[in-house]
N, C-alpha and C positions, 0 to 999 in steps of 0.2 A: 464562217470566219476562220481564219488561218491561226494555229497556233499563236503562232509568235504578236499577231497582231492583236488577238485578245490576253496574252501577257503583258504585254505591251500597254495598251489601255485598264487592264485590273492597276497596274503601277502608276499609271497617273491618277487612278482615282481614289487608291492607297495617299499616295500623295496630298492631294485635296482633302482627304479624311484628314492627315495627319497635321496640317495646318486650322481646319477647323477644329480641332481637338484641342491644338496651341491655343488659340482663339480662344473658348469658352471654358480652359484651364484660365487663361492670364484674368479673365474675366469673374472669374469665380463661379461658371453657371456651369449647375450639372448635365452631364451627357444627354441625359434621356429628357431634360429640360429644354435643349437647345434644337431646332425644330430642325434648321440648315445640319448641322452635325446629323439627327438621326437621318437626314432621307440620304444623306451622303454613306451612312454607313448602308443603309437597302440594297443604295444602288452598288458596292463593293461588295457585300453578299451572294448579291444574285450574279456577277460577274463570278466570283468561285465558286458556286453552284454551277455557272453551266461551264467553266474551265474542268471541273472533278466530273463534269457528265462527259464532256467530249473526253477526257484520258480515258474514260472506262470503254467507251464507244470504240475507240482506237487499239487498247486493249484486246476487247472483243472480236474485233477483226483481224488479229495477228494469228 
């Protein structure tokens, strides 16, 4: 996957987090309560987990 297109999708899914986060603030439920909220934060994890592998990869190859 291409840089930019996996920048690209971490920031939509930043985004998504950041709405469900509005979400179960306005609601009063906490983070690690709201089930939608955590797998949304996983799947933003693991998008910077493998954004911080590919820079070092690329790194590596300079």
């Amino acid at each position: 996957m291409k840089k930019a297109s996996l920048n690209e999708k971490l920031e939509k899914e930043k985004e998504k987090l950041n709405r469900l986060a509005d979400k179960a603030l306005k609601n009063g439920i906490p983070f690690i309560q709201d089930e939608a909220f955590m797998a949304q934060n996983r799947k933003v994890d693991a998008l910077v987990v493998k954004l911080i592998k590919e820079k070092k990869r690329h790194k590596k190859n300079r």
